[in-house]
C-alpha positions as CSV (number, residue, x, y, z in Angstrom):
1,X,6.1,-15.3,12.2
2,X,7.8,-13.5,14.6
3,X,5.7,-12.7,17.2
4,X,7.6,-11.7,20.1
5,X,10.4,-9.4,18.2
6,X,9.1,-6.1,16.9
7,X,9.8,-4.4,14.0
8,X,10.7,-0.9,13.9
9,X,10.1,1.4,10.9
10,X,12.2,4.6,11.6
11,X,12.5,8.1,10.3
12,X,15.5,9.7,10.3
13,X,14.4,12.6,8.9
14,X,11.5,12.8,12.1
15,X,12.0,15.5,14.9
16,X,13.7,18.0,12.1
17,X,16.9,14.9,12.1
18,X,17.1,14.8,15.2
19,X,15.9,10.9,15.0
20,X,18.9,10.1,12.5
21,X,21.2,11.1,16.0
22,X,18.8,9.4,18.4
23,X,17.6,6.1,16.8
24,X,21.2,4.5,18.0
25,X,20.7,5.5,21.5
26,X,17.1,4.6,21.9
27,X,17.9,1.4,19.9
28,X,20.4,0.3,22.8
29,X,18.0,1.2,25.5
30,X,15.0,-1.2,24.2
31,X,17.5,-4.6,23.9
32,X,18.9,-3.6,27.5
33,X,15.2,-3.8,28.1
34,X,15.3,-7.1,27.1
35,X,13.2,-6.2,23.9
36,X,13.7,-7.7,20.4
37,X,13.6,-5.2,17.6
38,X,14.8,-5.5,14.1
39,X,14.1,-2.4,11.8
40,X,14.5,-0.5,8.5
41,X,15.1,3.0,8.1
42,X,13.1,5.1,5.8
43,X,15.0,6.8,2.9
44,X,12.2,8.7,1.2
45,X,8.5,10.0,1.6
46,X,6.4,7.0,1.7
47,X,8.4,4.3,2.1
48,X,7.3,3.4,5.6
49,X,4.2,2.3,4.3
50,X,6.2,-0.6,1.9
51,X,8.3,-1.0,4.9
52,X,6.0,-2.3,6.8
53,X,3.6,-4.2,4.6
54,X,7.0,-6.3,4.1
55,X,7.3,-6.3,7.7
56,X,3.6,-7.9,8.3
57,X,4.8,-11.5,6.1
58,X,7.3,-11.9,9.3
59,X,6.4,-9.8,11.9
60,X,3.1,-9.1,14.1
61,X,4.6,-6.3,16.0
62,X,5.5,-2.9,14.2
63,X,6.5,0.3,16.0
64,X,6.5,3.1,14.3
65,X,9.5,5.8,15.7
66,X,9.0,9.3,14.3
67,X,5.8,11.6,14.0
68,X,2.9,11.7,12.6
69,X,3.3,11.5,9.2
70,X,5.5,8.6,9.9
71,X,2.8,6.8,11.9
72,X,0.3,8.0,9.0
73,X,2.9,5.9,6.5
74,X,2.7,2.5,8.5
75,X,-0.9,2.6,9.6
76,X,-1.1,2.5,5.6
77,X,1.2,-0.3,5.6
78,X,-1.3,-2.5,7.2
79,X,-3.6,-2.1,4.7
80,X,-3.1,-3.8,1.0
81,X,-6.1,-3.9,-1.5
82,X,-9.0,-2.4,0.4
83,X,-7.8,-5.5,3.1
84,X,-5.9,-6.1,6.4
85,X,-2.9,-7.9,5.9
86,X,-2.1,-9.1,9.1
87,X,-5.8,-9.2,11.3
88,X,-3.5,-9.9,14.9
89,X,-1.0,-7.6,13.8
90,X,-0.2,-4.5,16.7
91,X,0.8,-1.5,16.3
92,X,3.1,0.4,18.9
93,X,4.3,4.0,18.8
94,X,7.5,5.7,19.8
95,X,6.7,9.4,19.0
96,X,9.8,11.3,17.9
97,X,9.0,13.8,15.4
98,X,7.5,17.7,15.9
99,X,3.9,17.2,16.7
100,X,2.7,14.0,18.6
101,X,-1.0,15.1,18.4
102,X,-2.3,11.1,17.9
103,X,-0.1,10.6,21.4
104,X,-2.2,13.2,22.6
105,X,-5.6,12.0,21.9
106,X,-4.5,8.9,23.5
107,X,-3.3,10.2,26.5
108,X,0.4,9.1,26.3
109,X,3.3,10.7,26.9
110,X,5.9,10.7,24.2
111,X,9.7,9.4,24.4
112,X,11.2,6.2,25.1
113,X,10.5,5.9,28.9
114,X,6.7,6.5,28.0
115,X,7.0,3.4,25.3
116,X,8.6,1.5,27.6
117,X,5.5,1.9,30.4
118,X,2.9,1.1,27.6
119,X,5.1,-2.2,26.9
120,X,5.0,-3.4,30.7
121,X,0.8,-2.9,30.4
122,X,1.2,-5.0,27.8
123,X,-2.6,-3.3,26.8
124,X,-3.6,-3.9,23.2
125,X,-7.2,-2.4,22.4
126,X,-8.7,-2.3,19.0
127,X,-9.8,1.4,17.7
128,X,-11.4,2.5,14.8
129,X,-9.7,3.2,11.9
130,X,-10.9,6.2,8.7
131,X,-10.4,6.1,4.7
132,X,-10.3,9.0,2.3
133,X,-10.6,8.8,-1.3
134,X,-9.3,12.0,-2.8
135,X,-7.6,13.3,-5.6
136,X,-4.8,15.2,-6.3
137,X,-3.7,18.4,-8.4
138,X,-3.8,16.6,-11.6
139,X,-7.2,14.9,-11.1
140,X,-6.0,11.4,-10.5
141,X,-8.1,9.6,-7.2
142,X,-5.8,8.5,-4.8
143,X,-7.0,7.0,-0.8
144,X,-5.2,7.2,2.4
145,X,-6.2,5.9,5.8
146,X,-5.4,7.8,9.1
147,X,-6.1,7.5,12.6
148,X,-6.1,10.8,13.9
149,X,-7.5,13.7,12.4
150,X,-8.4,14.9,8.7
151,X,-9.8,18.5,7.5
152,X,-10.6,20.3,4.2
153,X,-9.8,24.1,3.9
154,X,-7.7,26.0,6.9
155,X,-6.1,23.2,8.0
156,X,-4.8,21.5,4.5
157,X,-3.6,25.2,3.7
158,X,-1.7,25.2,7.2
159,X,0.0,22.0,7.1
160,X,1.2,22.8,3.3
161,X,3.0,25.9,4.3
162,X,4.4,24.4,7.8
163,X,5.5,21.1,6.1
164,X,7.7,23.2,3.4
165,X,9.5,25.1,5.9
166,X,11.8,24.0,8.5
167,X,9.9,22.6,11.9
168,X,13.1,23.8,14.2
169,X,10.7,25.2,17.1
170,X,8.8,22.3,17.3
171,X,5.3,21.4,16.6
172,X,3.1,23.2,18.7
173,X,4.7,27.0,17.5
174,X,5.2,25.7,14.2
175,X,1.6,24.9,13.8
176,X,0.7,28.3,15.8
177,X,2.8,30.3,13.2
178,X,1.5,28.2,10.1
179,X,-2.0,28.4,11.1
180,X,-1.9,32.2,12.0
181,X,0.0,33.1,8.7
182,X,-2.8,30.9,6.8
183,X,-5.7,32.5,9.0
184,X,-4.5,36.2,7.4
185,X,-4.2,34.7,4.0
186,X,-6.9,32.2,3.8
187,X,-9.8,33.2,1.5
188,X,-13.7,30.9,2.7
189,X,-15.1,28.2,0.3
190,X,-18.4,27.2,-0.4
191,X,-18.5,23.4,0.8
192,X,-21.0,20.6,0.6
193,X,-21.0,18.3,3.2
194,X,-23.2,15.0,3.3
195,X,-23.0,12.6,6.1
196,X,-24.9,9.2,6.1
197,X,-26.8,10.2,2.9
198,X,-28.2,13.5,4.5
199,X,-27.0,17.4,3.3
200,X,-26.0,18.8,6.8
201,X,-23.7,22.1,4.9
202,X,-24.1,23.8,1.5
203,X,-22.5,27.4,2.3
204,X,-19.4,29.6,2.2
205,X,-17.8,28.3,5.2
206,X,-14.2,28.1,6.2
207,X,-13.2,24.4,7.4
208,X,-14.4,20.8,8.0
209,X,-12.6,18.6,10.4
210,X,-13.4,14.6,10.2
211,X,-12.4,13.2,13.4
212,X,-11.6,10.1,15.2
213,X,-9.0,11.6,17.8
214,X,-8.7,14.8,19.8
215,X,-6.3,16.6,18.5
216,X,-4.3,17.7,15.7
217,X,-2.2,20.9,14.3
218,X,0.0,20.4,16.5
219,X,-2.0,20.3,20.1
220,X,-5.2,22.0,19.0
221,X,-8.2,19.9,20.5
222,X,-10.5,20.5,17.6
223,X,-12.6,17.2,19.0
224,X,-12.7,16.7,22.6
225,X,-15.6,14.7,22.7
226,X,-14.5,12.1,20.1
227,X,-13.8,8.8,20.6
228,X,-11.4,6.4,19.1
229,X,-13.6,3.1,19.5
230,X,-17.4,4.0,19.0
231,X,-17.8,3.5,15.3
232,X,-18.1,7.2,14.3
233,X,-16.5,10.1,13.4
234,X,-17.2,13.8,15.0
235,X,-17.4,16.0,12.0
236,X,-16.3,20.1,12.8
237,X,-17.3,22.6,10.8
238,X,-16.2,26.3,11.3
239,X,-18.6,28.4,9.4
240,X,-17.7,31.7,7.8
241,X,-15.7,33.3,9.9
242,X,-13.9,36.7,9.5
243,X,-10.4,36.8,9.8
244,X,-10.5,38.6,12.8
245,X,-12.9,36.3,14.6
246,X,-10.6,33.5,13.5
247,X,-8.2,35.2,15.5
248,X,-10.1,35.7,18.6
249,X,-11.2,32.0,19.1
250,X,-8.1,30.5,17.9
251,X,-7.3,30.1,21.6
252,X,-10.3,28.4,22.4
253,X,-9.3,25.6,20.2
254,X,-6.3,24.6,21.8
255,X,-8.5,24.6,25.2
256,X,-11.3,22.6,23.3
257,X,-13.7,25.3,24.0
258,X,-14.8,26.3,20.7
259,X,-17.5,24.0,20.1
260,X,-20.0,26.4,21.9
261,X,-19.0,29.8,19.5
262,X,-21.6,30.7,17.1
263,X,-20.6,29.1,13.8
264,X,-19.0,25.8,15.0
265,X,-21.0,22.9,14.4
266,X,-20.9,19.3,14.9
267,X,-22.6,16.0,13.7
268,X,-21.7,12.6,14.1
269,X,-21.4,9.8,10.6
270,X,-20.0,6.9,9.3
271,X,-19.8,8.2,5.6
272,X,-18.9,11.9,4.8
273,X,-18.3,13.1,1.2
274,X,-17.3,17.0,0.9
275,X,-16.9,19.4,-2.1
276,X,-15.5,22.2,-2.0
277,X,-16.0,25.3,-4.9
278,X,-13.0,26.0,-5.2
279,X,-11.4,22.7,-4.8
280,X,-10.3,22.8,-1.2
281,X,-6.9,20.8,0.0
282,X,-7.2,18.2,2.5
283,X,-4.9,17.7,5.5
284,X,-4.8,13.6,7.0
285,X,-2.6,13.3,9.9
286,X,-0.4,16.3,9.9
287,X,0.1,15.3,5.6
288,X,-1.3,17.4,2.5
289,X,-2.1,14.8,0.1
290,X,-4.7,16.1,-2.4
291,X,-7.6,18.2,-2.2
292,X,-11.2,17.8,-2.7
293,X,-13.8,16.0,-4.1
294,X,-12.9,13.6,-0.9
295,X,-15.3,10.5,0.8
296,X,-14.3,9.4,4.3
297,X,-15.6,6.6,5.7
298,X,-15.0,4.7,8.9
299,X,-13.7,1.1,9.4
300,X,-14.9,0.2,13.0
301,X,-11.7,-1.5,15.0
302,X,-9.7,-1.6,12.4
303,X,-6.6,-1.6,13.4
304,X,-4.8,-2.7,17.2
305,X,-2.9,-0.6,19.1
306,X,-0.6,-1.1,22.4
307,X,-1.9,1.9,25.0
């Protein structure tokens, strides 16, 4: 085992290829830093996460250099038949795609100097860790685990439409332009939502956020009172909002002020199941995977990360 070298899965394709140009560079910085890293480059969606499950036989150290769908693919890496593969693996992050919102609820700053500071604190903490069984267009149930942020309804319909186009601008206005095209298009569902056994929503409402981090869509913080390491998720709901209110409080998101409008609610569970009439499509991590029937549930420290 290898327990002083990291291993780096990479995405080219992150930061609209920009990380194809990059990797070189930043690769030459971190051995004049005197750190070891071997690494594989990704070559198609989803290959991260057998990247680094491969990685985890040699390796206790993975970074994961791209965004957040990249980190998304090798948190899932550590993870093999409901299990842990590696219990004192770590996980370190070099953001270098469009959004950087897990960065965010973290407090880190993104780029290579950033990663380099969180190296020299040489801080490791344990954080809770969420799993969604879902399904997908053709009915076939699928699961995912994230770190950050998943929703069912606005959000899922946002991050479908900006992950088909071209994130050029960056993440912040690409999310801003996704979410306000989706806001004048988007049409409210009626949603059950049952958390820890009890029915806390049956209505026409238009989203439901499970969170573990702050933010997400690309700095919107949806969450501000959530906390990576106390064994629950904060559960968002936006009830049935006009389009026009939608557009009036859409700033108070990205300020994390919206908790206190009329309509937003919040609980606090372990275990949230959500159904949507019609089926609603779920966003995990800034990636549209499926759509409802979906179960989350939350696997306390479940996963080590260097902050």
């Amino acid at each position: 085992m290898k327990y002083k070298t990291w291993f780096a899965i990479v995405n080219p394709a992150s930061a609209n290829w920009r990380t194809r140009k990059e990797w070189p560079r930043i690769h030459k910085s971190l051995v004049e830093n005197n750190i070891n890293v071997d690494y594989a480059v990704t070559t198609y969606p989803g290959e991260a996460t057998l990247l680094t499950r491969q990685a985890l036989q040699d390796y206790s150290q993975i970074l994961s250099v791209g965004g957040d769908g990249t980190l998304n693919e090798v948190v899932n890496g550590f993870f093999e038949n409901n299990r842990t593969i590696n219990a004192e693996a770590s996980l370190g992050i070099l953001s270098h795609g469009t959004g950087g919102d897990f960065l965010r609820s973290l407090n880190q700053e993104r780029g290579l100097a950033a990663f380099l500071d969180v190296l020299r604190r040489e801080r490791i903490i344990p954080i809770d860790c969420g799993l969604v069984q879902y399904q997908d267009s053709f009915g076939v149930q699928h699961h995912r685990y994230f770190l950050n942020v998943a929703d069912v309804g606005l959000g899922g319909e946002t991050v479908a439409r900006v992950n088909r186009h071209s994130k050029f601008f960056g993440g912040k206005l690409s999310f801003m332009a996704g979410s306000l095209v989706s806001i004048l298009t988007y049409k409210n569902k009626r949603m059950k939502c049952i958390i820890d056994g009890k029915d806390v929503v049956n209505d026409q409402i238009n989203s439901i956020m499970i969170a573990n981090g702050h933010f997400f869509g690309g700095g919107m913080m949806i969450a501000p009172n959530a906390d990576f390491t106390d064994g629950l998720f904060d559960v968002i709901t936006l009830g049935d909002f006009t389009t026009l209110e939608l557009l009036q409080h859409l700033p108070k998101i990205y300020q994390g002020k919206h908790l206190e409008v009329p309509g937003v609610s919040v609980y606090r569970g372990r275990n949230i199941t959500i159904m949507s009439d019609p089926d609603g499509l779920l966003e995990v991590d800034g990636e549209q995977p499926g759509c409802t029937p979906a179960h989350f549930s939350l696997i306390p420290r479940g996963i080590r990360i260097w902050t």
